[in-house]
C-alpha positions as CSV (number, residue, x, y, z in Angstrom):
1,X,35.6,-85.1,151.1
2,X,36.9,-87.1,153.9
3,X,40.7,-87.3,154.4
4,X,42.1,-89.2,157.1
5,X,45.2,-88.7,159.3
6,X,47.7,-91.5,159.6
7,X,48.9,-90.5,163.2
8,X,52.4,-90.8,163.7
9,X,54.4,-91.2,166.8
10,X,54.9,-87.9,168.4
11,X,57.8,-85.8,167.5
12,X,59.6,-88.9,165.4
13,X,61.4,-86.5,162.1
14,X,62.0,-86.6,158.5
15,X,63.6,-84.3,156.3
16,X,63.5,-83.6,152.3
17,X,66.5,-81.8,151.4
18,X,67.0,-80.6,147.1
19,X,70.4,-80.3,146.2
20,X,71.7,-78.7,142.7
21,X,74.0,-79.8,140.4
22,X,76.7,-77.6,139.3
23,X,79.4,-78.0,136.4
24,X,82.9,-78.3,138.1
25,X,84.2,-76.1,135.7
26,X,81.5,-73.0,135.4
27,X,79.9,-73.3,138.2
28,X,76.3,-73.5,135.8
29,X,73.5,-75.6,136.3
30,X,74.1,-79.3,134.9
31,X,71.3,-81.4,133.8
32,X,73.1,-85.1,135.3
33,X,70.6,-85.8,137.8
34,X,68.7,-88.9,135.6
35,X,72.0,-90.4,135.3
36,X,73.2,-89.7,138.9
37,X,70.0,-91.7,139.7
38,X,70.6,-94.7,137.4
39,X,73.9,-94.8,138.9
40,X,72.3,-95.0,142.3
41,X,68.9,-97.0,141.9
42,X,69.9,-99.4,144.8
43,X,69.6,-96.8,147.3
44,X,65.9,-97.2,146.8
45,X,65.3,-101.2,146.8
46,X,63.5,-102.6,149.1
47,X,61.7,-99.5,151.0
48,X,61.0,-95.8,150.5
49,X,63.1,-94.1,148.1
50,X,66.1,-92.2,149.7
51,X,66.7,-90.4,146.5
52,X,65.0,-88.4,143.9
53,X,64.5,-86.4,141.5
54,X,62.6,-83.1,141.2
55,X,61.1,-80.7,138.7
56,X,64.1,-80.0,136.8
57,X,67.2,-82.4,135.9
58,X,70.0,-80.6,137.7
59,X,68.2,-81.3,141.0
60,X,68.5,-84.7,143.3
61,X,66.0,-84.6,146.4
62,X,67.6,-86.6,148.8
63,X,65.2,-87.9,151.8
64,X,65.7,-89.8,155.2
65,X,64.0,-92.3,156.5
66,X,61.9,-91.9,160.4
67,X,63.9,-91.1,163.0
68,X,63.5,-90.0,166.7
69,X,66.7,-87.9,167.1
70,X,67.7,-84.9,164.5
71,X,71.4,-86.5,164.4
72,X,70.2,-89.8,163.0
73,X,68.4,-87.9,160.8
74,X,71.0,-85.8,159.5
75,X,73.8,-88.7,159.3
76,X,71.0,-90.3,157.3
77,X,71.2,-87.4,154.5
78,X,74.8,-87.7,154.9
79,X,75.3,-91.6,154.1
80,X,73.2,-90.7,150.9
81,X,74.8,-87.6,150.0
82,X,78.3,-89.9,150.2
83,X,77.1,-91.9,147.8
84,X,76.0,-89.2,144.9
85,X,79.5,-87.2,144.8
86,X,80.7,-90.2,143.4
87,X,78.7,-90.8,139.9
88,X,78.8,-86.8,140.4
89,X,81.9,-86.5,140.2
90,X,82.5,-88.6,137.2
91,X,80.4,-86.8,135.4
92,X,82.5,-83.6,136.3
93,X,79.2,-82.0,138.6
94,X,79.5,-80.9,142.0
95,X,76.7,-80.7,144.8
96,X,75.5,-77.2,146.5
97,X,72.4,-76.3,147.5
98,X,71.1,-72.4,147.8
99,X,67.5,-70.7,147.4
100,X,68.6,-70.1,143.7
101,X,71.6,-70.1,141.5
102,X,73.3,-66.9,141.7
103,X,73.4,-66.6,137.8
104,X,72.5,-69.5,136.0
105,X,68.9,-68.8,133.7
106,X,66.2,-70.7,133.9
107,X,65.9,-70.9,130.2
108,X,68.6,-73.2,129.9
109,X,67.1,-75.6,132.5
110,X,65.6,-79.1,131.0
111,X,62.2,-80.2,133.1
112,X,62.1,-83.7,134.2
113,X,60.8,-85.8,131.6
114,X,58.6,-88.8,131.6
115,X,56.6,-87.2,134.5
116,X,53.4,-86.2,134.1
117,X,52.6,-84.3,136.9
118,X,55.8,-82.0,135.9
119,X,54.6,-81.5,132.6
120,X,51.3,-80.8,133.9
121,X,52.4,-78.0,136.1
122,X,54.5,-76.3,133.4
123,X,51.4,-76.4,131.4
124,X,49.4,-74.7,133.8
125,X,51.8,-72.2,135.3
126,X,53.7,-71.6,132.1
127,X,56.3,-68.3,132.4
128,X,56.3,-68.8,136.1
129,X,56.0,-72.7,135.9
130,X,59.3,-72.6,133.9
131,X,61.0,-69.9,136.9
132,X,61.0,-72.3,139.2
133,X,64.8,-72.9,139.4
134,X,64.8,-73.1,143.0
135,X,65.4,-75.6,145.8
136,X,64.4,-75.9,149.3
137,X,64.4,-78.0,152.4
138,X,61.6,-80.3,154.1
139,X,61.2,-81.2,157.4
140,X,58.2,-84.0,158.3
141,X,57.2,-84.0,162.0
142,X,55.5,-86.6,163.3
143,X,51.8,-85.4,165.1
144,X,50.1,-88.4,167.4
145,X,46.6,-86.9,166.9
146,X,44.5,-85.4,163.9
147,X,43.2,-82.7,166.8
148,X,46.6,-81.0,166.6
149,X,47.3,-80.5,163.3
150,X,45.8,-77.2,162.5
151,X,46.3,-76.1,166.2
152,X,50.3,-76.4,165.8
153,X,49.5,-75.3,162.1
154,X,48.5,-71.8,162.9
155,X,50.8,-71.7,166.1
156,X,53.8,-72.2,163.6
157,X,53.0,-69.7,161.5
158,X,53.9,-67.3,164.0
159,X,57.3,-69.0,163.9
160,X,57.0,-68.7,159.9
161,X,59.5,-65.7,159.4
162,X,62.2,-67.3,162.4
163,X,62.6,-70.1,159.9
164,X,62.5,-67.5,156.3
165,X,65.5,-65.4,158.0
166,X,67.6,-68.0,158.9
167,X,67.2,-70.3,155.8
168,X,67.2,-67.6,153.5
169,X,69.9,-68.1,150.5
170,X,68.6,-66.7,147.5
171,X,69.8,-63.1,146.9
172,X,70.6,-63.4,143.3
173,X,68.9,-64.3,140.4
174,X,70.0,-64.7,137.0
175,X,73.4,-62.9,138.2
176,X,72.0,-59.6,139.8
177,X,71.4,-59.0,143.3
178,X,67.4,-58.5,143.9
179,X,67.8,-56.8,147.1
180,X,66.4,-59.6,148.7
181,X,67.6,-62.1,151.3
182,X,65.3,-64.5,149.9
183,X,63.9,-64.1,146.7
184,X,62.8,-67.4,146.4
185,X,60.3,-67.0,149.0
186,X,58.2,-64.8,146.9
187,X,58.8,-66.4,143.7
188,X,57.4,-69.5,145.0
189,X,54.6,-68.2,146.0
190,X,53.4,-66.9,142.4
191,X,52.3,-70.5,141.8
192,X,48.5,-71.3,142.6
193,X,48.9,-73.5,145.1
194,X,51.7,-72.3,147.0
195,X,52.7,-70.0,149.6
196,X,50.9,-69.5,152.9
197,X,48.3,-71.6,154.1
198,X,44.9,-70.5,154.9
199,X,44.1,-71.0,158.4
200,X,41.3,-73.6,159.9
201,X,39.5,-74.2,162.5
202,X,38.7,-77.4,162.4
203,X,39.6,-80.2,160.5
204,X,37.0,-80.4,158.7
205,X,37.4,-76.9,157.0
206,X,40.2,-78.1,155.7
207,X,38.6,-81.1,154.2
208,X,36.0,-78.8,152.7
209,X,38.5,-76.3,151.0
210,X,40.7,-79.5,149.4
211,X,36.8,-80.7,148.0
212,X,36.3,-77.3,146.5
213,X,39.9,-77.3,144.8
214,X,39.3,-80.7,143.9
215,X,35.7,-80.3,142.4
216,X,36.8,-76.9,140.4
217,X,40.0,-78.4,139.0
218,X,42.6,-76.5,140.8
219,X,44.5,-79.9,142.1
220,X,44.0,-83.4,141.3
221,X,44.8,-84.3,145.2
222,X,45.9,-82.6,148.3
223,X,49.6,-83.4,147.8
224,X,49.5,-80.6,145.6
225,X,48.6,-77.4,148.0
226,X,52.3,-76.8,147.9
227,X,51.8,-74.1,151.4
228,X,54.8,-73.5,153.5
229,X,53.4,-75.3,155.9
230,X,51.1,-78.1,155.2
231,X,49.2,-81.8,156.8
232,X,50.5,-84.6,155.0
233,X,47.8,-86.7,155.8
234,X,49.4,-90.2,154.4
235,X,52.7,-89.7,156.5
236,X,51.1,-88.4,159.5
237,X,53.1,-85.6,159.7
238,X,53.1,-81.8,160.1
239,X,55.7,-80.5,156.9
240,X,57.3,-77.6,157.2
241,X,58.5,-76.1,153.6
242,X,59.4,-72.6,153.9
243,X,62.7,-73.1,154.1
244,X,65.3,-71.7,151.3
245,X,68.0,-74.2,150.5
246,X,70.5,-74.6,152.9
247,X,73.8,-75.0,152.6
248,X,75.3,-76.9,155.0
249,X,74.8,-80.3,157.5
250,X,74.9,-78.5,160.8
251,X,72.4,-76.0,159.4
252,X,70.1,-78.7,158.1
253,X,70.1,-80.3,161.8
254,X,69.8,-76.6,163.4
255,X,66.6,-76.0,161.6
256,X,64.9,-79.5,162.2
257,X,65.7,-79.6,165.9
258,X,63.9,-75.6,165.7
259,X,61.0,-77.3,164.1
260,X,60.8,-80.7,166.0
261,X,61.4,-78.4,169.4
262,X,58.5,-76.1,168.3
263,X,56.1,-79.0,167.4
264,X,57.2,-81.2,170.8
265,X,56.7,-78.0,172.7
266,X,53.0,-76.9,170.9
267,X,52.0,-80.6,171.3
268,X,53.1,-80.8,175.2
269,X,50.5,-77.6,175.8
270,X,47.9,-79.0,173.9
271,X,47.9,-82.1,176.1
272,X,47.2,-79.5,179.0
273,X,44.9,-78.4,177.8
274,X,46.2,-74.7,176.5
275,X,45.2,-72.8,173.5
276,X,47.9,-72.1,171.0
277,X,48.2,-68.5,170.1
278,X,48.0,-67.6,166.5
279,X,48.4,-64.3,164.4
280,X,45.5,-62.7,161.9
281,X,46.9,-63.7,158.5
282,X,47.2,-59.9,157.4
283,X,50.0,-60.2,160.2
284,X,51.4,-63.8,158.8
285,X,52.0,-62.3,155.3
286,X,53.5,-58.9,156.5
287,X,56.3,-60.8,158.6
288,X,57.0,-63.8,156.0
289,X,57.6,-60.3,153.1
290,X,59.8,-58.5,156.1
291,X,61.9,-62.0,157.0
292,X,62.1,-62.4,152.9
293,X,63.2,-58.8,152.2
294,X,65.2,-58.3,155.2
295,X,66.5,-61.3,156.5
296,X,68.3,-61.4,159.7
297,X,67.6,-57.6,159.9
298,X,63.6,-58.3,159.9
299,X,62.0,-56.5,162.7
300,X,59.0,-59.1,162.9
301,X,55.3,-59.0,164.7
302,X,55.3,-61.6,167.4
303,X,51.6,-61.8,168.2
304,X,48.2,-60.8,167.5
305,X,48.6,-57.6,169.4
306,X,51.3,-56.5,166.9
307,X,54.4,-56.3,169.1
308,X,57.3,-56.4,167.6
309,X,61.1,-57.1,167.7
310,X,64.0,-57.8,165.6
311,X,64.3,-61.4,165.2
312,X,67.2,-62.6,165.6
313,X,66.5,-60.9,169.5
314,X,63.2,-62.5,169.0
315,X,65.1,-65.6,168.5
316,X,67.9,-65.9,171.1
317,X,65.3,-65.9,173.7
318,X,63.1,-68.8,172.1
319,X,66.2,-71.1,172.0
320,X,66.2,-70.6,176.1
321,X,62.4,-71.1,176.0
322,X,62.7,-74.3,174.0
323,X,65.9,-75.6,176.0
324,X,63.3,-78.3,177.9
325,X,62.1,-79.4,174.8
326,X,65.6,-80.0,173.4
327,X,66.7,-82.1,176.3
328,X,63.4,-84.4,175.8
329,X,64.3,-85.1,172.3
330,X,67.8,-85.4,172.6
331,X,68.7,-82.2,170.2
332,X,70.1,-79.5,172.4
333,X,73.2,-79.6,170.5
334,X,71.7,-79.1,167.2
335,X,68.9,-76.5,168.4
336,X,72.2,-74.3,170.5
337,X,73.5,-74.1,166.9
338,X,70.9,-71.8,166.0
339,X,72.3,-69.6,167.9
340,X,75.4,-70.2,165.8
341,X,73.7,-69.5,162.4
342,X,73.0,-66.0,164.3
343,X,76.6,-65.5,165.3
344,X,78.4,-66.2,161.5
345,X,75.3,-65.2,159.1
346,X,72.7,-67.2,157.2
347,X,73.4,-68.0,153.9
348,X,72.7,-64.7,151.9
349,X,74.4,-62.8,153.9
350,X,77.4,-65.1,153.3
351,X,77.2,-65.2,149.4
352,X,76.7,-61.3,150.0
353,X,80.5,-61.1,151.4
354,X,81.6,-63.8,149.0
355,X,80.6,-61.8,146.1
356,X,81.8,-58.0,147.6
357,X,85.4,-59.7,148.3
358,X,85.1,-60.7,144.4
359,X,84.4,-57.4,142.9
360,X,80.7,-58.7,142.0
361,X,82.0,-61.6,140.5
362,X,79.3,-64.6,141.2
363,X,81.2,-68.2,140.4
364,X,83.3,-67.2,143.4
365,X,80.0,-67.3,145.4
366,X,78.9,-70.9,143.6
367,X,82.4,-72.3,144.6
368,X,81.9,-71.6,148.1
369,X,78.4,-73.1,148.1
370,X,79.8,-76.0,147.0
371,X,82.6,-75.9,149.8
372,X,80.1,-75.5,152.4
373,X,77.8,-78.9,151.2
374,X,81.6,-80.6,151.4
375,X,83.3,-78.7,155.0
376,X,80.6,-76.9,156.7
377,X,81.4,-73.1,157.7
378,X,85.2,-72.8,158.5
379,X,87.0,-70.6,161.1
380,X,88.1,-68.3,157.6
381,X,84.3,-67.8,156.5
């Protein structure tokens, strides 16, 4: 099965960022999102859609368009985001975005309808089709040669649990605490065609594998290997999925100038003529389970020999590495507040305090979700 790569122009960025709905009143799930996108039809005439929706109807996917810079892509979701709190907030719904609800159940949750490929899926997967109350963000990198896909692929994935600790925001479901920093991560990954990817060596084992899932009736196209990291072949871009929701703008841009410096920095070696390292996958799964249970506290493997370090250390000195790549993209800013995420918490950990200052109780925790989409992180958080 041949499948060709629409090269992009190197490093140029998009981002997919799922966003929940939440009653103003109890903090549950609300199923507005078809009407929010009536409302807001306009913002998809005459190009590609800027707004979406998802599996289930309390979610909006809101999406950017190209861009060269992480700030334009970021004030992008932000003009769109502006315009949903308004039909929002007639309809008394407010916008955060986490991992998972901290107690809303997934019973209660109404699946897109009129979508076939959702239907499908819930079909297939059934009990853990219907558990996927979770949302995530997306971030497109653009890759000027089909060569360096799979080489920047496997690179990533050594980069895999970075991106798991820092996004992680799902410590709760269905209003207990799992023990997890993000549970989502391995929830996801009971589906058939998500999780890790395998790793290739060549292009064409890839297009072998998608004519084998293909031909046995696993997926209907290769849009639908749903791996944490994945080609997407028609946008000619490298996507990055792994993250958990985040919660905020200035996260958002932290973790797409991470990616966009990684894959600007991977692609820069290739074109002399290095050879990316990679890890043995036994190694890949270990450290995305350690980043997922763990979190910032995740003492990681960095390389095929099996050193290891605790990653937010691991982390402080890859922002200095990646400093040269920032200042070609025009990102330092965003990348330098990494370094900031590491400083005030990722998102579990702060739902984690919200909750303990609470007494346990959880629509504390949803209320400052929903702060955070609207202020950022304040000097009282």
């Amino acid at each position: 099965m041949r499948i060709d790569f629409s090269s992009s122009e190197r490093s140029t960025l998009g981002i997919e960022w799922e966003l929940a709905l939440t009653d103003r009143e109890t903090g549950e799930l609300t199923p507005h999102a078809p009407a929010i996108l009536a409302d807001l039809a306009h913002l998809n005439e005459g190009g590609p859609e800027r707004l979406t929706g998802e599996l289930l109807t309390n979610t909006v996917e809101v999406v950017t368009g190209v861009h060269h810079r992480v700030r334009d892509a970021v004030d992008d979701l932000r003009g769109t985001i502006d315009a949903v709190h308004g039909p929002a907030a007639v309809l008394g719904a407010d916008l955060m975005c986490a991992g998972t609800h901290p107690y809303s159940r997934y019973v209660d949750q109404e699946v897109t309808p009129d979508k076939e490929r959702y239907a499908t899926l819930i079909d297939r997967t059934r009990w853990w089709g219907r558990q996927m109350m979770i949302w995530g963000v997306h971030v497109h990198v653009g890759i000027d040669s089909r060569d360096k896909v799979l080489p920047i692929l496997n690179g990533l994935l050594t980069y895999l649990p970075h991106f798991q600790a820092l996004t992680a925001s799902s410590p709760f479901w269905v209003g207990e605490e799992t023990g997890y920093a993000s549970n989502r991560a391995l929830m996801f990954q009971q589906l058939p065609t998500a999780g890790l990817p395998p790793q290739f060596d060549s292009w064409g084992g890839y297009e072998r594998m998608v004519a084998d899932m293909t031909h046995t009736g696993v997926i209907d196209d290769h849009s639908e290997l749903r791996w944490d990291l994945r080609p997407s072949p028609k946008w000619g871009t490298l996507e990055t999925r792994v993250f958990d929701g985040i919660a905020t703008f200035d996260e958002v841009g932290a973790m797409a100038a991470l990616v966009q410096c990684l894959v600007d920095d991977m692609s820069e070696r290739l074109d002399r003529g290095e050879e990316l390292g990679r890890m043995q996958p036994w190694f890949v799964r270990e450290n995305k389970w350690r980043a997922a249970r763990y979190g910032m506290d995740a003492i990681v493997i960095q390389d095929a020999d099996g050193d290891e370090r605790l990653v937010t250390d691991d982390l402080r000195d890859l922002l200095v590495r990646l400093e040269p790549a920032a200042a070609r993209l025009g990102c330092v800013e965003e990348l330098h507040s990494v370094g900031t995420i590491i400083g005030y918490g990722a998102s579990y950990q702060r739902q984690l305090r919200v909750a303990a200052q609470h007494g346990g109780e959880l629509r504390p925790v949803v209320a400052s979700l929903v702060r955070e989409l609207r202020e950022g992180i304040t000097a009282a958080d």
